[in-house]
TIPAMI-14655 format. One record per residue (C-alpha): residue number from 1; x, y, z; residue in one letter. Coordinates in steps of 0.02 Angstrom, whole numbers, plus 50000, padded with zeros to 5 digits. Each point is the difference from the previous one (the first is absolute). Layout:
<n->NUM c1->X c2->Y c3->Z res->A> $
...
This chain:
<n->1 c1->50841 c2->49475 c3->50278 res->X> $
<n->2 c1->49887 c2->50113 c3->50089 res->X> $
<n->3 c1->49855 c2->50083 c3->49920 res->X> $
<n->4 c1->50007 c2->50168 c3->49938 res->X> $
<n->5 c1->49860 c2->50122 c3->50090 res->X> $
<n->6 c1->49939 c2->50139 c3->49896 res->X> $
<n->7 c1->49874 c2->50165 c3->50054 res->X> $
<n->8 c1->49845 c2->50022 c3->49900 res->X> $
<n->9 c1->49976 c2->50163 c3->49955 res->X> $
<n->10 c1->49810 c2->49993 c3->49974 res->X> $
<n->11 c1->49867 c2->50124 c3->50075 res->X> $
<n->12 c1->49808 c2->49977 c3->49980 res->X> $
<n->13 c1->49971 c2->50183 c3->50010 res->X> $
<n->14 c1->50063 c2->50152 c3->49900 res->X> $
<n->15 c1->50163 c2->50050 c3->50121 res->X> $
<n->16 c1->50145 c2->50093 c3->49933 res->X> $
<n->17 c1->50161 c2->49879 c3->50022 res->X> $
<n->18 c1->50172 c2->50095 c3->49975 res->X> $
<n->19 c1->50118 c2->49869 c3->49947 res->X> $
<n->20 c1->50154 c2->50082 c3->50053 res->X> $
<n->21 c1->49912 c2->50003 c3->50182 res->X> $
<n->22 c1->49983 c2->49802 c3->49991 res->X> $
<n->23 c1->50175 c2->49972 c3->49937 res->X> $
<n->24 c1->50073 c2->50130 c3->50170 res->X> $
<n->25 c1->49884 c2->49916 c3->50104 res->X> $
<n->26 c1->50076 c2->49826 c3->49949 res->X> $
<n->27 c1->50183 c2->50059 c3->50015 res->X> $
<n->28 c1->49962 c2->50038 c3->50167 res->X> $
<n->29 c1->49865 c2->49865 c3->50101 res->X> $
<n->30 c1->50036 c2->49862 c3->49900 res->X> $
<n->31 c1->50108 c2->49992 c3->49845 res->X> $
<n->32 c1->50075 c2->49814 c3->50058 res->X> $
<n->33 c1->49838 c2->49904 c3->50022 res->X> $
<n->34 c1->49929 c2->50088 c3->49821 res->X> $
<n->35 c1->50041 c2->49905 c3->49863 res->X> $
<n->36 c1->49913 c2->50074 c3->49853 res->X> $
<n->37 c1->49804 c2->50093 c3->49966 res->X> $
<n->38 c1->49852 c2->49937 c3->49897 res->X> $
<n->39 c1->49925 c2->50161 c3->49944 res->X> $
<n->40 c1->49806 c2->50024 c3->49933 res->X> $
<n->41 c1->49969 c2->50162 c3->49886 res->X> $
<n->42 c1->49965 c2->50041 c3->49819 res->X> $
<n->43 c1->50106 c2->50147 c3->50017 res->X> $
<n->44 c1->50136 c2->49947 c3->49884 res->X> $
<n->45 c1->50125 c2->50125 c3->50042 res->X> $
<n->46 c1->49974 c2->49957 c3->50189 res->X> $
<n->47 c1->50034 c2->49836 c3->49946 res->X> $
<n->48 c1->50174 c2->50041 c3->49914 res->X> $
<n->49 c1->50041 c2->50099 c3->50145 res->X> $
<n->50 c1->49938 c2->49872 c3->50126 res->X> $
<n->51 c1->50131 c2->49871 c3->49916 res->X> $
<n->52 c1->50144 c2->50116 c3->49973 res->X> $
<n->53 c1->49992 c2->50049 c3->50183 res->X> $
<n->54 c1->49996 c2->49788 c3->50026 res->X> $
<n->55 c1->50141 c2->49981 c3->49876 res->X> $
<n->56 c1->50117 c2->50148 c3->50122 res->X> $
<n->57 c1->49949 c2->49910 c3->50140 res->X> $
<n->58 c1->50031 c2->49811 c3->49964 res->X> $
<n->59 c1->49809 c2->49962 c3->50021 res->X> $
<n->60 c1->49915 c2->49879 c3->49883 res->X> $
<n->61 c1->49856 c2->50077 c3->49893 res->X> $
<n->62 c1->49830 c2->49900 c3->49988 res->X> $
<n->63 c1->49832 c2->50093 c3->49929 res->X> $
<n->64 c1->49822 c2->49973 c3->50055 res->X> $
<n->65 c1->49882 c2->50013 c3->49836 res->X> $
<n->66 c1->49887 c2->50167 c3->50053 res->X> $
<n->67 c1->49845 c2->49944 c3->50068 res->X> $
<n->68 c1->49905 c2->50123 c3->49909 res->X> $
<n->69 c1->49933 c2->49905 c3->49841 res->X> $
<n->70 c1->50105 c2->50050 c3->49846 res->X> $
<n->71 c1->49959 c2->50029 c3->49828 res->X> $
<n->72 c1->50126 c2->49865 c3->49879 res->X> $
<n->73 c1->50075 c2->50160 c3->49922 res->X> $
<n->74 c1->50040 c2->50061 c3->50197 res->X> $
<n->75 c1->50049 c2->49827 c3->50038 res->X> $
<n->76 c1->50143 c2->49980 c3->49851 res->X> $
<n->77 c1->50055 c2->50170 c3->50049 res->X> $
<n->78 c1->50029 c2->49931 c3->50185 res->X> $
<n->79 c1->50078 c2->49841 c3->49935 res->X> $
<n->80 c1->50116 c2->50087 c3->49889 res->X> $
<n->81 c1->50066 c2->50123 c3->50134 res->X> $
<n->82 c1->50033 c2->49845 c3->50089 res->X> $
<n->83 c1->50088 c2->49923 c3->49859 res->X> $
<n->84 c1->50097 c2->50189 c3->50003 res->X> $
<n->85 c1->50055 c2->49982 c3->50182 res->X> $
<n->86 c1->50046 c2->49819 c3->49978 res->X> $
<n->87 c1->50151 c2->50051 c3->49901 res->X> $
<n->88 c1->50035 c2->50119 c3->50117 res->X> $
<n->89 c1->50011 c2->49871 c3->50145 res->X> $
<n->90 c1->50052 c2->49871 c3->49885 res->X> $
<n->91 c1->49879 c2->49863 c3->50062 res->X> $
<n->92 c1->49847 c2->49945 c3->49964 res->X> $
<n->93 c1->49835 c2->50092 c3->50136 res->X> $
<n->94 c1->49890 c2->49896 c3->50064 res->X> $
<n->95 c1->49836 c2->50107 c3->49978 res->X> $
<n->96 c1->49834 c2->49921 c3->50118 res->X> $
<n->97 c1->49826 c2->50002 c3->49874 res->X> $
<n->98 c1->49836 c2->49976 c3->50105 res->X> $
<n->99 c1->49877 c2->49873 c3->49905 res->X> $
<n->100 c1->49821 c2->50089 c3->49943 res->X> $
<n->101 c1->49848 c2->50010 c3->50094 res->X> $
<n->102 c1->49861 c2->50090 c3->49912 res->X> $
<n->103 c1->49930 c2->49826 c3->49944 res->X> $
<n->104 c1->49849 c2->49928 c3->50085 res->X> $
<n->105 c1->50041 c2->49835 c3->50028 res->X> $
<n->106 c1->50163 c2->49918 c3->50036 res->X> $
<n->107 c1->50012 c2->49908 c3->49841 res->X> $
<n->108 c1->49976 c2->50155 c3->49913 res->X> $
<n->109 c1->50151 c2->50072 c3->50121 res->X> $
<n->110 c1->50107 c2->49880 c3->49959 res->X> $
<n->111 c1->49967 c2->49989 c3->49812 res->X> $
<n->112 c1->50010 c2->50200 c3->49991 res->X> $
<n->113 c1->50180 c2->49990 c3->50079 res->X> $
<n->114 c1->50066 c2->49851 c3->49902 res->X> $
<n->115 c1->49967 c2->50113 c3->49856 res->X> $
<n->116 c1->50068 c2->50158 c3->50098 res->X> $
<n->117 c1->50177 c2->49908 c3->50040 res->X> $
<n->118 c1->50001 c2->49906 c3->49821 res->X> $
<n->119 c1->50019 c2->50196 c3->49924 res->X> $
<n->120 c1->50118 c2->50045 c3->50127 res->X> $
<n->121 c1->50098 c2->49855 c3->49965 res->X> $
<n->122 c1->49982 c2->50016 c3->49814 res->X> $
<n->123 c1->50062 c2->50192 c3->49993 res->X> $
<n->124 c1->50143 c2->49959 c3->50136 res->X> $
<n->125 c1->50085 c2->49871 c3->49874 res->X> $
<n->126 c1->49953 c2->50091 c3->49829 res->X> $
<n->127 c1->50081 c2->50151 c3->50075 res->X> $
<n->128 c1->50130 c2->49913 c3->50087 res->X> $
<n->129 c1->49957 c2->50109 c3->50155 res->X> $
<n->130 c1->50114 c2->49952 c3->50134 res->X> $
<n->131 c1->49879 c2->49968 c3->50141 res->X> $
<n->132 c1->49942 c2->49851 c3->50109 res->X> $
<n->133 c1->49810 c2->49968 c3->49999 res->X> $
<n->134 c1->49930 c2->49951 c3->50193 res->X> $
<n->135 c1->49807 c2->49985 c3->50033 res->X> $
<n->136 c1->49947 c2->50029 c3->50160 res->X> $
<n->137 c1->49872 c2->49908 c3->50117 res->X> $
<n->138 c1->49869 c2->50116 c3->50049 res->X> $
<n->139 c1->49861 c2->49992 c3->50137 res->X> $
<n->140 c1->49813 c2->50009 c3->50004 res->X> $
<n->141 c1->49995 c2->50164 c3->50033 res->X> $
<n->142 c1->49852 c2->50106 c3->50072 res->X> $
<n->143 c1->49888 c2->49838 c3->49935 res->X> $
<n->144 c1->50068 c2->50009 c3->49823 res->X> $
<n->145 c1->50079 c2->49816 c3->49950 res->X> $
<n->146 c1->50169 c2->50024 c3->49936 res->X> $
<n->147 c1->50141 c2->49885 c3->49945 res->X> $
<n->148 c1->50091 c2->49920 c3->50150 res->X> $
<n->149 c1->50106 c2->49849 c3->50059 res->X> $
<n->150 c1->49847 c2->49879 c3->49953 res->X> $
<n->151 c1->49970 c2->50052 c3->49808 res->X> $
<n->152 c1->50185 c2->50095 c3->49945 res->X> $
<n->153 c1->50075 c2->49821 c3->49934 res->X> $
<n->154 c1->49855 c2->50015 c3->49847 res->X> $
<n->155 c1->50097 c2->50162 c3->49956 res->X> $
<n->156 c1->50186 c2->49923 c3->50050 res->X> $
<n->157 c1->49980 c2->49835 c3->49903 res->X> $
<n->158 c1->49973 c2->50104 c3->49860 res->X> $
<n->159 c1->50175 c2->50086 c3->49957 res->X> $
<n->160 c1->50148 c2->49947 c3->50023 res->X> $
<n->161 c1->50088 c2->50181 c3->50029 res->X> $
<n->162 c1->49858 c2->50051 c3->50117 res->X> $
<n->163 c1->50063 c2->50004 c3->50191 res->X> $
<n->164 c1->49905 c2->50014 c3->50145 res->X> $
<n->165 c1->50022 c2->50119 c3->50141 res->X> $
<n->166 c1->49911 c2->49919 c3->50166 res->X> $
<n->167 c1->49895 c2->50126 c3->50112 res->X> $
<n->168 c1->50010 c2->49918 c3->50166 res->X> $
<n->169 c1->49896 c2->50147 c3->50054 res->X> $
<n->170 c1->49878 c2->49976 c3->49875 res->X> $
<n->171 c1->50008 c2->49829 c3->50022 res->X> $
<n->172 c1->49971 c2->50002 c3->50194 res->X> $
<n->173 c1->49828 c2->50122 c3->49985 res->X> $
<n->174 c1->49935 c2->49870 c3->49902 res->X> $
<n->175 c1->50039 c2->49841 c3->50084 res->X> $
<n->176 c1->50078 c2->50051 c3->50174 res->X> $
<n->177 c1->50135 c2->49880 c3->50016 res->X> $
<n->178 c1->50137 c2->50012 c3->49827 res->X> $
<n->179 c1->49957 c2->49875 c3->49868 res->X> $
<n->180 c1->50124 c2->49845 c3->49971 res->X> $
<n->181 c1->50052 c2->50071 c3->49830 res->X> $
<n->182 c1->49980 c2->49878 c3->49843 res->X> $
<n->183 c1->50156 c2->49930 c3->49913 res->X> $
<n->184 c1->49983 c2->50119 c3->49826 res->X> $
<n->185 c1->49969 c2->50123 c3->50153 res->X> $
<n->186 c1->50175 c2->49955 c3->50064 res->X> $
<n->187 c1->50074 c2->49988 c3->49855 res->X> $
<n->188 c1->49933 c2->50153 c3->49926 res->X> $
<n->189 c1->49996 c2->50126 c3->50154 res->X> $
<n->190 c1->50157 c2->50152 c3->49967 res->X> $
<n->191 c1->49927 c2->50117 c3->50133 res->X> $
<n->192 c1->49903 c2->50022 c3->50146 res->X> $
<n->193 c1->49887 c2->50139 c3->50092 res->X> $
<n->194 c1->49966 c2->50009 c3->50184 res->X> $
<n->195 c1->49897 c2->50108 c3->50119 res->X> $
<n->196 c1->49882 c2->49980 c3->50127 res->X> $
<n->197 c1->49797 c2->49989 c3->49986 res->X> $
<n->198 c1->49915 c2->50132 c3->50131 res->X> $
<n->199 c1->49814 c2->49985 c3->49994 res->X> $
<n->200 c1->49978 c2->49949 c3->49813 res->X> $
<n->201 c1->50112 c2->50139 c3->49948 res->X> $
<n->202 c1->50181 c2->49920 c3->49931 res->X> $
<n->203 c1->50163 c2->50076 c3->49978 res->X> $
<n->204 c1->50035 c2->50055 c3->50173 res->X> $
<n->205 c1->50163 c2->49998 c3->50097 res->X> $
<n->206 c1->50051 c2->49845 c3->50087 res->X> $
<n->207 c1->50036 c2->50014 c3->50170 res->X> $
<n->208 c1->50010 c2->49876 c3->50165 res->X> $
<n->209 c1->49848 c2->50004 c3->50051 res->X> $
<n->210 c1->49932 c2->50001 c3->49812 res->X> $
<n->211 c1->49818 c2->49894 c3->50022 res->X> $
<n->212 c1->50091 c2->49840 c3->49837 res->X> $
<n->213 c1->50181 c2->50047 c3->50081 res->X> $
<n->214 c1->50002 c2->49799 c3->50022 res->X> $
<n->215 c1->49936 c2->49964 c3->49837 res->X> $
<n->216 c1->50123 c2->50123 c3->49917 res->X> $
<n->217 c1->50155 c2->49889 c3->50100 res->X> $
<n->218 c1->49917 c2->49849 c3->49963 res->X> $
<n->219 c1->49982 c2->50077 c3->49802 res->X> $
<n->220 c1->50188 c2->50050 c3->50014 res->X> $
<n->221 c1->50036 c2->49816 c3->50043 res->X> $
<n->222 c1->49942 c2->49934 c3->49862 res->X> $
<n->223 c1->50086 c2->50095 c3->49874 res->X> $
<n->224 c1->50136 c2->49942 c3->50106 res->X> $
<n->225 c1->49937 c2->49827 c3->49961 res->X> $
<n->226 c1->50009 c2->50001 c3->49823 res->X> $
<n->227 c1->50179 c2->50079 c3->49985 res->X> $
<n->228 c1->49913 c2->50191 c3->49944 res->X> $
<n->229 c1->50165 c2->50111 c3->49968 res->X> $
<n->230 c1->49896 c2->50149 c3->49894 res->X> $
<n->231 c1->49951 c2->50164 c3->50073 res->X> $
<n->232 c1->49902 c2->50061 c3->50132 res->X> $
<n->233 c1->49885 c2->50136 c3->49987 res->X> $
<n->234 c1->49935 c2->50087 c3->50141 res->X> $
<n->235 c1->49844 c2->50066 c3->49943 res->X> $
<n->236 c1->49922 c2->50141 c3->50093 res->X> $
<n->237 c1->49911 c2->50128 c3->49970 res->X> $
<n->238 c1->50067 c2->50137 c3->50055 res->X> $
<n->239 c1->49819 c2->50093 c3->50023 res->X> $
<n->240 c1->49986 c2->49864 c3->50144 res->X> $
<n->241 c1->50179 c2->50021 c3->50092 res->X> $
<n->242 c1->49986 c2->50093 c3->50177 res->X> $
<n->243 c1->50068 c2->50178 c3->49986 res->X> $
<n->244 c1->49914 c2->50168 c3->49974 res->X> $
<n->245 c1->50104 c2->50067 c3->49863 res->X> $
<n->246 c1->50062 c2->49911 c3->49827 res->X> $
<n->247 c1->50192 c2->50003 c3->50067 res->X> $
<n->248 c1->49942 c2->49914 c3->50168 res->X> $
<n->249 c1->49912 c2->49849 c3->49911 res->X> $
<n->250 c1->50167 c2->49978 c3->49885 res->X> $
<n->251 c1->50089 c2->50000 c3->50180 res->X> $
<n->252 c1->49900 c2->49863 c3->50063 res->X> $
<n->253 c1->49977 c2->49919 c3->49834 res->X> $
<n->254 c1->50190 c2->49991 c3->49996 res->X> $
<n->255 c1->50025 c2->49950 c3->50183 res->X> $
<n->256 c1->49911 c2->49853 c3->49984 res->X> $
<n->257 c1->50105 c2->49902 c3->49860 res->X> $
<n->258 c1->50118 c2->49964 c3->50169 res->X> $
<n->259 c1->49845 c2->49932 c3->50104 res->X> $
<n->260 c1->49960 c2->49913 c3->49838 res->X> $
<n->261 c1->50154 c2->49902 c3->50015 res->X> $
<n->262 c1->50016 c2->49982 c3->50175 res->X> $
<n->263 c1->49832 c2->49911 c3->49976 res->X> $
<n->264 c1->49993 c2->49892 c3->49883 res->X> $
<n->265 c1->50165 c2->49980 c3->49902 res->X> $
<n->266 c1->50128 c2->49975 c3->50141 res->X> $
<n->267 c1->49874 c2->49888 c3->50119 res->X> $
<n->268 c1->49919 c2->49885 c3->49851 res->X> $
<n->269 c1->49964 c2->49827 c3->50073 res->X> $
């Protein structure tokens, strides 16, 4: 079965993103090599609308927790609307949590977000709230030590509902060629996230002559390797995509699913 691919909606900057615009400019570049959106915001009635316009078009309907650090009464709101639109879809959203990184030390990281995922957890099955857990691998970004491939298991080992959603981008700024992933890796992983790495800045399009193009095939090969049939999220940001105007960078944003596949899901070796 081949994977699904899936468009990030996610933006770094403050840019006003009309969803019926992204839905027309699906419908017509590339409605057949979409398979579904993983959408970032707070906004909860973007949200519902955001998965109602997935639910019209026969897209699946993943969330990205906000990066913005919520509050636990913000955060129960968010789950809950989840647990709302859930019904609506009738199956269960996956919804991607980053670990925490205010601690000093990477002990302290990892303790604070063992703790951070154990309340999650805790108000997902008291509640019954009809979501899938995933923690995500993060980078060391701008110098600041954060969770990746090397440390996550000491967070995975923990719970047994937490899945893991493997950054290969965040992965490759790291360590430059894509980690051999562990076996509670493997057995845990339900998503993934790919872009390209420009000049220490991730989440940029992916393109041919992309600096890690052949350590994003040689990344694709080894999901092939351990029989990975779960989503694929192309995750980038759309502040980076070429184009002057917010409709031209949905264009090319949408374009590329097809070189995406031509790439790296018809040619795998």
């Amino acid at each position: 079965m081949e994977n699904k691919l899936m468009l990030s909606l996610y933006k770094k900057k403050k840019i006003g993103l009309n969803m019926e615009m992204v839905f027309d400019i699906i419908t017509l570049y590339g409605d057949k090599n979409i398979d579904g959106i993983e959408f970032n915001s707070y906004n909860l009635d973007r949200l519902k609308k955001c998965a109602k316009m997935c639910r019209k078009n026969n897209f699946l309907f993943r969330c990205h927790f906000p990066l913005k650090k919520l509050n636990e009464s913000e955060t129960k709101k968010y789950l809950n609307c989840l647990n709302d639109i859930s019904k609506e879809l009738r199956y269960k959203i996956n919804v991607v949590f980053h670990s925490t990184t205010e601690q000093e030390t990477m002990e302290e990281k990892i303790e604070a977000t063992k703790e951070y995922m154990n309340n999650i957890l805790k108000f997902v099955d008291k509640y019954n709230i009809n979501v899938i857990v995933s923690l995500e691998n993060l980078n060391y970004n701008h110098g600041t030590r954060r969770i990746n491939i090397d440390k996550i298991d000491n967070i995975l080992s923990e719970y047994d509902k937490l899945k893991f959603t493997y950054d290969i981008g965040h992965d490759l700024y790291d360590n430059k060629i894509p980690a051999n992933l562990s076996k509670l890796q493997i057995e845990k992983i339900n998503n993934v996230h790919i872009h390209s790495v420009v000049k220490k800045e991730d989440h940029h399009m992916i393109e041919k002559d992309s600096i890690d193009f052949e350590q994003i095939k040689q990344a694709m090969n080894n999901l092939k390797s351990i029989n990975y049939t779960n989503p694929i999220v192309l995750e980038y940001a759309i502040d980076y995509l070429p184009g002057s105007r917010i409709e031209e960078k949905i264009i090319n944003l949408v374009k590329s699913f097809a070189k995406f596949r031509e790439y790296f899901m018809k040619k795998l070796v």
